[in-house]
SENUFI-621782 format. One line per 5 residues: number of its first residue (from 0); their letters; for each residue y, z, x of N, C-alpha, C, O, CB. Coordinates in steps of 0.02 Angstrom, whole numbers, plus 50000, padded with zeros to 5 digits. Glycine has a CB too. Example, Ala and Ser with C-alpha at 12.3 -4.5 7.8 and 13.67 -1.06 7.14 Angstrom:
<sites>
0	AS	49716 50390 50660 49775 50390 50615 49835 50390 50660 49834 50423 50712 49776 50452 50565; 49888 50354 50642 49947 50357 50684 50002 50394 50645 50057 50402 50670 49970 50286 50704
</sites>
This chain:
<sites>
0	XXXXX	50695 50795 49705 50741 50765 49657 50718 50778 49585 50759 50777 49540 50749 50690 49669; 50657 50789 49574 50628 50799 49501 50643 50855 49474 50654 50862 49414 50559 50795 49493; 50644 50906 49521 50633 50972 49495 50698 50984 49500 50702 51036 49468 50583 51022 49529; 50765 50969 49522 50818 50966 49499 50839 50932 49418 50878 50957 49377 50843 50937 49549; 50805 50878 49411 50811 50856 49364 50764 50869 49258 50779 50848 49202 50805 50805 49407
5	XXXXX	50709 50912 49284 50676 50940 49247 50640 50977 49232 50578 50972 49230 50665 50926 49237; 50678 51030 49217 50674 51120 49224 50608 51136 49218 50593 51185 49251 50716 51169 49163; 50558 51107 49182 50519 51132 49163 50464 51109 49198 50413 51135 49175 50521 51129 49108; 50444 51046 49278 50410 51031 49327 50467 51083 49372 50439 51096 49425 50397 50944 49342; 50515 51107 49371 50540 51146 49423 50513 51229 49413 50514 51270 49459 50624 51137 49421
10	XXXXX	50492 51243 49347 50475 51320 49346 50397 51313 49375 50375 51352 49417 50482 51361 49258; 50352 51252 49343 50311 51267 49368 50275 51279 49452 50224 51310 49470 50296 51239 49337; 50334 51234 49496 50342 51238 49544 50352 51296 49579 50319 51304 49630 50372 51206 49549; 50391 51340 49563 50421 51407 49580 50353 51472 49558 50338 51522 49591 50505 51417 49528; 50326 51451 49498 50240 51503 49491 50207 51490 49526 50171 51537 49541 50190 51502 49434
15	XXXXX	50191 51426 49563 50164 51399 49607 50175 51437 49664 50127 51462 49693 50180 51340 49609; 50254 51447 49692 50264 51460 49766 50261 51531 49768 50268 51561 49822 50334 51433 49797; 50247 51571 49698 50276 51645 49685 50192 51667 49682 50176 51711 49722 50338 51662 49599; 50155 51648 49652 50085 51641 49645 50062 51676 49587 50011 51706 49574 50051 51663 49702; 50122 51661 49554 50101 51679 49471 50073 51633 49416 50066 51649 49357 50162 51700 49436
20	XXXXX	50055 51564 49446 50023 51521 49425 49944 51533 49397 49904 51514 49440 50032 51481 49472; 49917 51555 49348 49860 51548 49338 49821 51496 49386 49835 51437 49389 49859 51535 49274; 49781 51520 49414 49705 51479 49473 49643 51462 49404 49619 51501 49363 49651 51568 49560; 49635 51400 49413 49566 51388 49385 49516 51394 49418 49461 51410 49395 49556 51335 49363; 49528 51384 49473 49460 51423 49545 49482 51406 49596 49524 51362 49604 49372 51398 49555
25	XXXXX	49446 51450 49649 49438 51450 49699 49519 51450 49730 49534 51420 49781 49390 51400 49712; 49550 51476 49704 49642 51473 49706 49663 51391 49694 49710 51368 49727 49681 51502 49800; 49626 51349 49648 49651 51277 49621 49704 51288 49561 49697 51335 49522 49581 51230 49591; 49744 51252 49556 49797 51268 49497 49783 51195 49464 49777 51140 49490 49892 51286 49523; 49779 51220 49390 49787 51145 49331 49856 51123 49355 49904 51157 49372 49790 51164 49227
30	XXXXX	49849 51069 49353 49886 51013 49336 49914 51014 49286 49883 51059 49258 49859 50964 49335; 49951 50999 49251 49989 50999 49179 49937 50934 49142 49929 50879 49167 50092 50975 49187; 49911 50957 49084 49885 50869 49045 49899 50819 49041 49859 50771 49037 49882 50855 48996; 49999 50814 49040 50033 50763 49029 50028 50720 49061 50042 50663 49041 50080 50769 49027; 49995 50741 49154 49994 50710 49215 49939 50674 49244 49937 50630 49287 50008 50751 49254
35	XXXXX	49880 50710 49198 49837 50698 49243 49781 50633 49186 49783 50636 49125 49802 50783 49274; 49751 50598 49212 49688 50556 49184 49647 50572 49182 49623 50587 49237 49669 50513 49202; 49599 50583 49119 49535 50596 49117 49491 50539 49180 49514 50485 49199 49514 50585 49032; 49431 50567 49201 49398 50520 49226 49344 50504 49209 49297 50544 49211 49395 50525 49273; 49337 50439 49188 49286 50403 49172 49256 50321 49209 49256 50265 49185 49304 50399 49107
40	XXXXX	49236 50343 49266 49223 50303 49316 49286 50227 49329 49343 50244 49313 49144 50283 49296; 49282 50177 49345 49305 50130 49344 49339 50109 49315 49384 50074 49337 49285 50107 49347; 49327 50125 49241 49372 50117 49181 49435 50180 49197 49466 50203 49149 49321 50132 49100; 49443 50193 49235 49496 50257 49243 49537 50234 49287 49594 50255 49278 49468 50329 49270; 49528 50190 49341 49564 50149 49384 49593 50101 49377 49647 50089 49405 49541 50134 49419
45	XXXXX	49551 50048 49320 49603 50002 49259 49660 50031 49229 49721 50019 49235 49565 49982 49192; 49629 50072 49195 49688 50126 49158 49745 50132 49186 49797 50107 49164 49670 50196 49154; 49736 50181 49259 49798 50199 49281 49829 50112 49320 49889 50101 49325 49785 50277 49342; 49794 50079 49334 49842 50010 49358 49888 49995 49286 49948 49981 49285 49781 49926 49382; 49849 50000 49237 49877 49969 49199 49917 50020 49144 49927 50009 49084 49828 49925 49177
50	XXXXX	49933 50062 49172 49990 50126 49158 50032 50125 49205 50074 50168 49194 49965 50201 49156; 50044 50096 49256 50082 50085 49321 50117 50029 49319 50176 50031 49339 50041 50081 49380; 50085 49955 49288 50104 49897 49294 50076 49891 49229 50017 49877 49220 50087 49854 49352; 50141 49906 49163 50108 49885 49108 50128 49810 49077 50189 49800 49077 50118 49938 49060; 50100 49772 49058 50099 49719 49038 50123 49654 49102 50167 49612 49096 50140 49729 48975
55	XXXXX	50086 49661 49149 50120 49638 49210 50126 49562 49199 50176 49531 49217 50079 49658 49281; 50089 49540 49177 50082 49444 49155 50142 49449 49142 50176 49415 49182 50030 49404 49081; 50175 49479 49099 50249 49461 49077 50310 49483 49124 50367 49462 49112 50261 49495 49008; 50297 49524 49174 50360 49567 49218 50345 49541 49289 50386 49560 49331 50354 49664 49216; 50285 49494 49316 50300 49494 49365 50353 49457 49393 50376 49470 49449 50259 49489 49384
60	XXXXX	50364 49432 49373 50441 49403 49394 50514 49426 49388 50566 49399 49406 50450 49352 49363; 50500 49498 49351 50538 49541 49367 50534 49574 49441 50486 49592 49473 50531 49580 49320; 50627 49576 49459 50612 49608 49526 50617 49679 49513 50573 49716 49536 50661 49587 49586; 50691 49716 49457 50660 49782 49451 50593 49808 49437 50566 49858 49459 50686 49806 49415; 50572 49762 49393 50497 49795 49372 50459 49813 49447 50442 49867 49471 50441 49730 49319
65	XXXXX	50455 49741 49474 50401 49749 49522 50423 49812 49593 50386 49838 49636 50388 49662 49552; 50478 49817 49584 50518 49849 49640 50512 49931 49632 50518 49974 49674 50602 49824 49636; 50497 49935 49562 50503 50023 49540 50434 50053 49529 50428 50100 49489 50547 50037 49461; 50374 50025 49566 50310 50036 49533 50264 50040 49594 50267 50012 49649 50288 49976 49478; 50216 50090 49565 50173 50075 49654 50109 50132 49635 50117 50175 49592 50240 50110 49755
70	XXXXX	50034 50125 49682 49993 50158 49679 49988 50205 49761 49994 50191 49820 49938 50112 49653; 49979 50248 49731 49967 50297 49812 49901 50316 49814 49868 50319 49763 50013 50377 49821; 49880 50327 49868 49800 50346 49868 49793 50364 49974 49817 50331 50019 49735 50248 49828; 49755 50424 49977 49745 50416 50047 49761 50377 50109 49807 50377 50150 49705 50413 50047; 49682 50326 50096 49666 50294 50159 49667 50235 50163 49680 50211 50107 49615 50306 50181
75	XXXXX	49660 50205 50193 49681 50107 50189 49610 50064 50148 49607 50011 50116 49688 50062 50300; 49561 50114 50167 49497 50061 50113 49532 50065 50050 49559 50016 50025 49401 50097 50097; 49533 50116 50027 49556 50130 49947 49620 50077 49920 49630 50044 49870 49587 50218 49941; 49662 50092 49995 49720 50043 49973 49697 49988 49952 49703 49973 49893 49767 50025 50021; 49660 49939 50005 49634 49865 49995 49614 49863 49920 49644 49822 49886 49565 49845 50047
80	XXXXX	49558 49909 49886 49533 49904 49828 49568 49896 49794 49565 49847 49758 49503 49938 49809; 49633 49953 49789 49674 49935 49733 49727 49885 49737 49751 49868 49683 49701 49989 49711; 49748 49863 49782 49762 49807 49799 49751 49728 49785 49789 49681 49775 49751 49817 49836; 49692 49734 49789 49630 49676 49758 49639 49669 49694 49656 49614 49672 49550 49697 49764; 49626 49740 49640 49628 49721 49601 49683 49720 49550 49674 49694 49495 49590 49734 49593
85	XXXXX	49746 49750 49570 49798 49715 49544 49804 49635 49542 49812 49600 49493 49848 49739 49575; 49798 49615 49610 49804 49564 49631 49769 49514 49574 49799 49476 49536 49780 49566 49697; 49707 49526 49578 49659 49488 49528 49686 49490 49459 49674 49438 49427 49585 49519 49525; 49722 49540 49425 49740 49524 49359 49816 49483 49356 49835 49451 49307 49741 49595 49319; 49863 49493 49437 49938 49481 49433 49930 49380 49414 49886 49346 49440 49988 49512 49529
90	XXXXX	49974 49357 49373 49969 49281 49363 50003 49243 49433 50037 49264 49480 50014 49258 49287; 49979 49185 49417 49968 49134 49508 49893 49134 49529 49848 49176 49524 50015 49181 49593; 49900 49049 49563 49870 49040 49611 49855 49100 49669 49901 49119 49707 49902 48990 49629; 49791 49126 49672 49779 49136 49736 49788 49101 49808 49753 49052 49821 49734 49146 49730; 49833 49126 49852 49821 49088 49925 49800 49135 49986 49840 49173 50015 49894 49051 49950
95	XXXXX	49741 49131 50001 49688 49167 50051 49726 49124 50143 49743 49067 50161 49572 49132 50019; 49721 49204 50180 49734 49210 50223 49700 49229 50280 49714 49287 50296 49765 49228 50211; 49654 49197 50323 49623 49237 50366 49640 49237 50455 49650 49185 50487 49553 49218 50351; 49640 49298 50480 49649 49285 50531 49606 49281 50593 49545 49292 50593 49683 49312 50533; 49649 49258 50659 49619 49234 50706 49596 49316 50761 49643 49354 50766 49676 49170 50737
100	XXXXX	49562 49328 50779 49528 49386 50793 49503 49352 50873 49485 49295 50886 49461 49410 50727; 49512 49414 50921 49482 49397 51007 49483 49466 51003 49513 49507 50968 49533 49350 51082; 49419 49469 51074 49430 49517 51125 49450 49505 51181 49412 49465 51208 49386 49546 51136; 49491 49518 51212 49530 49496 51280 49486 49525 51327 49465 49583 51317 49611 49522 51292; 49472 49499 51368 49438 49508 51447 49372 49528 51426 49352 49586 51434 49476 49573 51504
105	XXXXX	49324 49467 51391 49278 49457 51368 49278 49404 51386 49311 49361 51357 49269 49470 51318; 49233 49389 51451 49229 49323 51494 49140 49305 51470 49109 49258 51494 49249 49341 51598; 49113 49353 51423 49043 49325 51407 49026 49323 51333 48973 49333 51303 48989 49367 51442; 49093 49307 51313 49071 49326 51217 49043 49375 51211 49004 49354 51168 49021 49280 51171; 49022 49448 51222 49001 49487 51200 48999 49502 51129 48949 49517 51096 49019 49518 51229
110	XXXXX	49080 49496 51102 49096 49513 51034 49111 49450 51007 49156 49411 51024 49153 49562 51025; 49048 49440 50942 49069 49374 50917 49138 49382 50879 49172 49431 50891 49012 49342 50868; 49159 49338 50834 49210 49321 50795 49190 49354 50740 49226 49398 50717 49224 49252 50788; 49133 49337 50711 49106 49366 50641 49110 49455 50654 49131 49491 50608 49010 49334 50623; 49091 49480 50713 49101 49560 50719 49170 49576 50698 49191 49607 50649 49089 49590 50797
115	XXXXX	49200 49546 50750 49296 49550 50759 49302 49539 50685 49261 49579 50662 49349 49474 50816; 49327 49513 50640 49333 49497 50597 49312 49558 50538 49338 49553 50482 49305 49439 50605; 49287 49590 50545 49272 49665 50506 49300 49718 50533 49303 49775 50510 49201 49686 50503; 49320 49697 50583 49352 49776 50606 49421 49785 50585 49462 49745 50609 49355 49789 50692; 49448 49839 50537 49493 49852 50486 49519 49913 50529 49492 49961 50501 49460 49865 50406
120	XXXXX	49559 49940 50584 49584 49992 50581 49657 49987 50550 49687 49935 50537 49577 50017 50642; 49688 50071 50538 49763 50054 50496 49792 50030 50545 49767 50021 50601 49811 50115 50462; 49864 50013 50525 49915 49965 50561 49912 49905 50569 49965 49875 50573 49926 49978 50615; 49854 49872 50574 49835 49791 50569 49829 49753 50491 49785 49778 50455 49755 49782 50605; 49851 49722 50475 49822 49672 50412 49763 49665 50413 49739 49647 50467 49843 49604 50409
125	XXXXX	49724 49675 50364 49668 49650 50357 49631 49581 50375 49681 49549 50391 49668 49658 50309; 49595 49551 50381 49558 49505 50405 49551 49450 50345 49537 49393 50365 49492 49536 50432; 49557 49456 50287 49571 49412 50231 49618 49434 50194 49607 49489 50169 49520 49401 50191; 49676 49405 50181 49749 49430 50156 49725 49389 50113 49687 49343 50129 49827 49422 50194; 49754 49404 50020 49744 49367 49973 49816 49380 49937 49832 49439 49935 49676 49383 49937
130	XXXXX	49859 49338 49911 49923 49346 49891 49928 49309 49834 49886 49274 49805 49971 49330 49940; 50000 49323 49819 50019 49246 49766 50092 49278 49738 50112 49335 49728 49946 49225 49678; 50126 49201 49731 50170 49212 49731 50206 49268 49689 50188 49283 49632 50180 49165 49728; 50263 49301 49723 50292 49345 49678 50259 49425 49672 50285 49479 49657 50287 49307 49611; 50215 49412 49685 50172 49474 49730 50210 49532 49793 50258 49516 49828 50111 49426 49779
135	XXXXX	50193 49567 49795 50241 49652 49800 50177 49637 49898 50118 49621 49899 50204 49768 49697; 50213 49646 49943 50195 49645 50025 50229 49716 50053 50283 49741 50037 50234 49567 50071; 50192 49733 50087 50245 49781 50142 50226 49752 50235 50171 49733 50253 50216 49895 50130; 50275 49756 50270 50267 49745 50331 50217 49787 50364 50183 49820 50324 50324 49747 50358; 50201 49796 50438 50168 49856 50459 50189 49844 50534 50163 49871 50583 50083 49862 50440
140	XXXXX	50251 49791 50535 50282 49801 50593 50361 49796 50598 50393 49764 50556 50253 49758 50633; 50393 49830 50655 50483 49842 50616 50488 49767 50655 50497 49759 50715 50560 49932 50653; 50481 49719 50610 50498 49631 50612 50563 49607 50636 50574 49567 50682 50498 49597 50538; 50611 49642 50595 50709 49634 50620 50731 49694 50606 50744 49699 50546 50768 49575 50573; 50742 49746 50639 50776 49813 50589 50820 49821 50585 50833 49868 50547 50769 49871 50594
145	XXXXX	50874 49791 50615 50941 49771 50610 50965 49742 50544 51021 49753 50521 50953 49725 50661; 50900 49689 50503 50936 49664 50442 50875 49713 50388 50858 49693 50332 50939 49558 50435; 50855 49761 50411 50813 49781 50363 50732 49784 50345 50698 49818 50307 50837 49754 50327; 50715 49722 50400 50647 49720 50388 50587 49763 50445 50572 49740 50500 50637 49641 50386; 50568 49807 50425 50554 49877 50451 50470 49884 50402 50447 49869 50347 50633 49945 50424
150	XXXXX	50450 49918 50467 50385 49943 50431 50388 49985 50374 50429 50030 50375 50345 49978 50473; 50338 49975 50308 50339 50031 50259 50396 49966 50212 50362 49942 50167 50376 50132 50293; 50434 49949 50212 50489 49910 50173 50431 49866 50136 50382 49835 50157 50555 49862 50226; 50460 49879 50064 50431 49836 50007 50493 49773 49977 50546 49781 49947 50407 49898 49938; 50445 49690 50012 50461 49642 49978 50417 49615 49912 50375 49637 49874 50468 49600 50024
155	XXXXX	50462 49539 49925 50419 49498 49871 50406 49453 49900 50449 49433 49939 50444 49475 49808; 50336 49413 49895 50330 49345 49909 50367 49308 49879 50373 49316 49818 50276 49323 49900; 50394 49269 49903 50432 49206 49877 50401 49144 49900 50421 49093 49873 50507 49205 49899; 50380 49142 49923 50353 49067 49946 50290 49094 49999 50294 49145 50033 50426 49010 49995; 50223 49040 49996 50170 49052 50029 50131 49003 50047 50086 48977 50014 50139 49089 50000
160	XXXXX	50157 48982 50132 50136 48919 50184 50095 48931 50214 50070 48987 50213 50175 48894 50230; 50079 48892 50244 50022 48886 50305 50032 48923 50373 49990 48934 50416 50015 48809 50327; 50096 48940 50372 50093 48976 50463 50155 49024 50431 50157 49068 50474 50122 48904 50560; 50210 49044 50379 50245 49086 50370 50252 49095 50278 50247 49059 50228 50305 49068 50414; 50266 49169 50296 50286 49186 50216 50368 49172 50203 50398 49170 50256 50268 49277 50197
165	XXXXX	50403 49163 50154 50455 49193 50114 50449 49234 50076 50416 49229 50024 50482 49161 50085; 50484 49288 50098 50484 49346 50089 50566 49390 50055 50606 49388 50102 50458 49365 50157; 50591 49417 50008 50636 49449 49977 50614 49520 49981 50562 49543 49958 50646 49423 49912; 50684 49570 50032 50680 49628 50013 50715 49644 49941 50762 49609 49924 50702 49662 50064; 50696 49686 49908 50696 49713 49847 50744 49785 49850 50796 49789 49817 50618 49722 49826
170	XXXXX	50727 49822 49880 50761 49892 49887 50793 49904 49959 50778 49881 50014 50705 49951 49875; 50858 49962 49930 50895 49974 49978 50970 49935 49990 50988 49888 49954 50852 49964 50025; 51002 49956 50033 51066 49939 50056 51057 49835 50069 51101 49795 50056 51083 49997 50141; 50996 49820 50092 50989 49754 50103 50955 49735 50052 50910 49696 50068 50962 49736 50161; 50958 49746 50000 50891 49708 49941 50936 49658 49917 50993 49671 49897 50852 49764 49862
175	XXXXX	50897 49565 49918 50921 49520 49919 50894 49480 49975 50870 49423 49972 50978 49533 49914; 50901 49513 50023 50914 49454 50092 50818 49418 50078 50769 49426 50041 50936 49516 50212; 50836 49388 50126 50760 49321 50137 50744 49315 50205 50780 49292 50249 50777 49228 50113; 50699 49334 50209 50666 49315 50281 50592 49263 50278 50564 49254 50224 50642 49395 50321; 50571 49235 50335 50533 49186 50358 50481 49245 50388 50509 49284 50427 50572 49127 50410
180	XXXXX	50423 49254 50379 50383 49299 50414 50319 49266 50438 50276 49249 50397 50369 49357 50373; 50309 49255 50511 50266 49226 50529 50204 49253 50577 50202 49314 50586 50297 49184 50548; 50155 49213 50607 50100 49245 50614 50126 49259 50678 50167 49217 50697 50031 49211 50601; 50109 49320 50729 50110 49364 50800 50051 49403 50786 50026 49433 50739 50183 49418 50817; 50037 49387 50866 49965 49445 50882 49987 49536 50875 50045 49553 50881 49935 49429 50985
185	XXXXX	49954 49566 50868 49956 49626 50857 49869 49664 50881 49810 49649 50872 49982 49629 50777; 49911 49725 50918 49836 49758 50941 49835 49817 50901 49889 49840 50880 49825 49780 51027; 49762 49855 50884 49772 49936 50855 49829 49978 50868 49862 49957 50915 49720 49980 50879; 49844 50016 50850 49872 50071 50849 49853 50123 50941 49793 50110 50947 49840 50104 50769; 49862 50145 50972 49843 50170 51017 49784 50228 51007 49747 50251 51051 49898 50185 51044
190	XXXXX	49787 50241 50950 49739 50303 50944 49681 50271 50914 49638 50310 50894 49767 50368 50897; 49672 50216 50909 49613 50178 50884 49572 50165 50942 49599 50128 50983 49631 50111 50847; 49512 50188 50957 49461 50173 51007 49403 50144 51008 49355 50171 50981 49447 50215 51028; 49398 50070 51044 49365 50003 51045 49335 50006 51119 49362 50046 51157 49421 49935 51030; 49306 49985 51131 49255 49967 51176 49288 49895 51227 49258 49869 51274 49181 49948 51125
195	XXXXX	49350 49878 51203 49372 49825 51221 49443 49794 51195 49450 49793 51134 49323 49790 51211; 49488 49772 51230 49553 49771 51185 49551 49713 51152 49550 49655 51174 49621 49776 51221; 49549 49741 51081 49572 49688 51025 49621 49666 51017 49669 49701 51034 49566 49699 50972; 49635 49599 50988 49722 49562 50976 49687 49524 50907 49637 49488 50905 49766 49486 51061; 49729 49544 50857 49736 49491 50794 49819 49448 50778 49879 49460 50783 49717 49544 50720
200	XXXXX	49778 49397 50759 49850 49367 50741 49860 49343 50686 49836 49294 50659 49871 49318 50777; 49901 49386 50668 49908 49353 50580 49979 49357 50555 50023 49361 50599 49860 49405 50515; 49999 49357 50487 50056 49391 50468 50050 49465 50465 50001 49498 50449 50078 49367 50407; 50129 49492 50489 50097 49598 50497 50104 49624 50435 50131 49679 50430 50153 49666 50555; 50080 49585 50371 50096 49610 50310 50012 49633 50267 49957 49607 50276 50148 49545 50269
205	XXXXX	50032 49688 50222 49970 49695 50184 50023 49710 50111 50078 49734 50100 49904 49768 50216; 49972 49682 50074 49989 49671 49978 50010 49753 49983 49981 49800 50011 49896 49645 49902; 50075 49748 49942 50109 49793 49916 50093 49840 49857 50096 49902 49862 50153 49765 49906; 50075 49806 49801 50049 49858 49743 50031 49921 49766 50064 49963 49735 49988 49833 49705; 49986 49951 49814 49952 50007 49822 49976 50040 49911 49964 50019 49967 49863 49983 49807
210	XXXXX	50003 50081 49895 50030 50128 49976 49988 50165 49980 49961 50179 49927 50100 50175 49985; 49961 50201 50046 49945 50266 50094 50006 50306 50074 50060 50284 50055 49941 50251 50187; 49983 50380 50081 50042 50411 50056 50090 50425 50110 50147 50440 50093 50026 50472 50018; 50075 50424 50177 50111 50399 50238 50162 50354 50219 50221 50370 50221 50066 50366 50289; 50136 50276 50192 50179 50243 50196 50239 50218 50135 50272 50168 50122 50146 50204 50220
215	XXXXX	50227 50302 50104 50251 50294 50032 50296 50373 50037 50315 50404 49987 50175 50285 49962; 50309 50396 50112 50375 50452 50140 50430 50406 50127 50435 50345 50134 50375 50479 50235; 50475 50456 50104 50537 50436 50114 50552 50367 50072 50597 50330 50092 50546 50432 50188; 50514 50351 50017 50535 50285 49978 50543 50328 49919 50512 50381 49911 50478 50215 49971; 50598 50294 49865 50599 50325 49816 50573 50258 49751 50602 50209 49728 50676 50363 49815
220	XXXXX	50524 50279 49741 50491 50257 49675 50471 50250 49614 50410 50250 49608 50474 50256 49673; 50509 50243 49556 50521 50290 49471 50457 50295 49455 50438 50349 49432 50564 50247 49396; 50420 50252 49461 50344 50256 49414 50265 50247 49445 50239 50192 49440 50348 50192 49360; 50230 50299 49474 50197 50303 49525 50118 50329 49494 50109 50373 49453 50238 50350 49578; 50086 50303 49515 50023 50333 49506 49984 50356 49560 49996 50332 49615 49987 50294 49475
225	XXXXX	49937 50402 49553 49909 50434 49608 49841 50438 49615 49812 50466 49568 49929 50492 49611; 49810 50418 49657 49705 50393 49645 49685 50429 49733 49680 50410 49791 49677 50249 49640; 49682 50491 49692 49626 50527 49728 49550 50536 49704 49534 50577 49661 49650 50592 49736; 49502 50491 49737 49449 50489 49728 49405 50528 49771 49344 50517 49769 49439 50436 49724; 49436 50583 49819 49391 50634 49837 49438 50675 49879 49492 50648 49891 49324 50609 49874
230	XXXXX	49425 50750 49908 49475 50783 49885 49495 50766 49962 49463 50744 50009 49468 50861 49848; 49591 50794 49948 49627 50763 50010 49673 50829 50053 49711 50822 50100 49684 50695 49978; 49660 50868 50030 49694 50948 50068 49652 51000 50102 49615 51043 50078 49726 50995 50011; 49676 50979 50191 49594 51025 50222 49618 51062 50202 49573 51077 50163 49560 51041 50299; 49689 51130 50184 49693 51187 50154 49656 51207 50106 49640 51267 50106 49740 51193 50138
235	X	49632 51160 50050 49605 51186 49995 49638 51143 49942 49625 51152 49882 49616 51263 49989
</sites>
C-alpha cells in the first residue's frame, strides 16, 4: 500500500528487486536516513517508544491514537520488554496479574510452582501480566470469532477485576463492541517440548503496545516502529 502511495519508497523498492541498489556490504542495502535511528544503547529504545507514542500521558485515552500505533520486534522476550516499558511510563494504576501454573500427571510434585511459573513459551500469557486501564491487549486465543474477538486482534482495557477483563475492540468491521474476558487454562503450542504437560490459567491476553512481527501480518497500522536488536534474516 505504501509504495503505491509514495513514488519515491516505491523506486527504491524496484533498485532493490532490479539490483541496482548500491550494497554497503556484504550485499546489505542502506536504509534511507529518514527511517532509520541512530543507536545509542537504551536511550535509543526510549526514543523510538517515544516517537511511536508521542506525548502518551495526554492520548491515552484516545482510541484513535492508541489504535494506530504499535512496536514490532522479533521474539516474545523483546516483546515483554517493550511492553513493560511503555507500560511503566502509560498513566494509571498498575493492576498485576499472576497466574495459576500445574503440571498434570505429576502425582510427586516433581515440578514446583516457582519452576512452572518461569516457563514463557509463545502463545501463552506470561506468568505476571501488568496492565492498566486503557492500555492496548491483544488476545492469543480466537475467544468469539463470530463477534470478532480472534487471536492477533488489538483491544483496550476498559475495566480491570479480579477474575475478568473489559475489554473494547478498536479496529475493524467490529470496533466498538465489549467483551468480558476471563481466566481458561491453556497448554503450549504443540511444537513446544516439556518434559511433562503443562496447563496455565490465566486471561489469553498479553499487553498490546509491542507485536512479534507474526502477530503484526495482515494488520494495518499508520505509525509503527521497528526494534531489531540483532540481526533477523537467515538469508542475509
Amino acid at each position: 500500500m505504501r509504495s503505491r502511495l509514495d513514488p519515491i519508497f516505491s523506486e527504491f523498492l524496484i533498485r532493490i528487486g532490479d539490483g541496482t541498489e548500491p550494497y554497503v556490504v556484504d550485499n546489505m542495502v542502506k536504509l534511507p536516513d529518514d527511517i532509520v535511528m541512530k543507536w545509542e544503547g537504551e536511550k535509543s529504545v526510549e526514543k523510538l517508544i517515544d516517537e511511536v507514542f508521542p506525548e502518551l500521558g495526554k492520548n491515552a485515552s484516545d482510541k484513535s491514537y492508541m489504535s494506530q500505533r504499535a512496536l514490532i520486534t522479533p521474539k516474545n522476550d523483546i516483546v515483554e520488554k517493550l511492553n513493560q516499558k511503555v507500560i511503566n511510563i502509560f498513566p494509571g494504576d498498575e493492576v498485576v496479574y499472576h497466574s495459576f501454573d500445574m503440571a498434570k500427571d505429576d502425582p510427586n510434585n516433581l515440578w514446583t510452582e516457582d519452576f512452572l511459573n518461569t516457563i514463557d513459551p509463545g502463545g501463552l500469557p506470561p506468568h505476571r501480566l501488568i496492565l492498566k486501564i486503557g492500555a492496548s491487549i491483544i488476545p492469543l486465543r480466537n475467544l468469539d470469532p463470530s463477534y470478532g474477538l480472534c487471536n492477533g486482534m488489538r483491544l483496550l482495557c476498559r475495566g480491570l477485576y479480579r477474575k475478568f477483563i473489559d475489554a473494547e475492540i478498536v479496529i475493524g468491521s467490529c470496533s466498538g463492541l465489549r467483551f468480558l474476558i476471563r481466566w481458561i487454562p491453556m497448554e503450549p503450542p504443540k511444537d513446544v517440548i516439556l518434559p511433562f504437560k503443562f496447563v496455565r490459567k490465566k486471561f489469553s491476553v498479553r499487553a498490546g503496545f509491542a507485536l512479534t512481527i507474526n502477530k503484526a501480518q495482515g494488520q494495518t497500522i499508520p505509525h509503527v516502529g521497528i526494534y531489531l536488536p540483532e540481526p533477523v534474516f537467515s538469508h542475509g
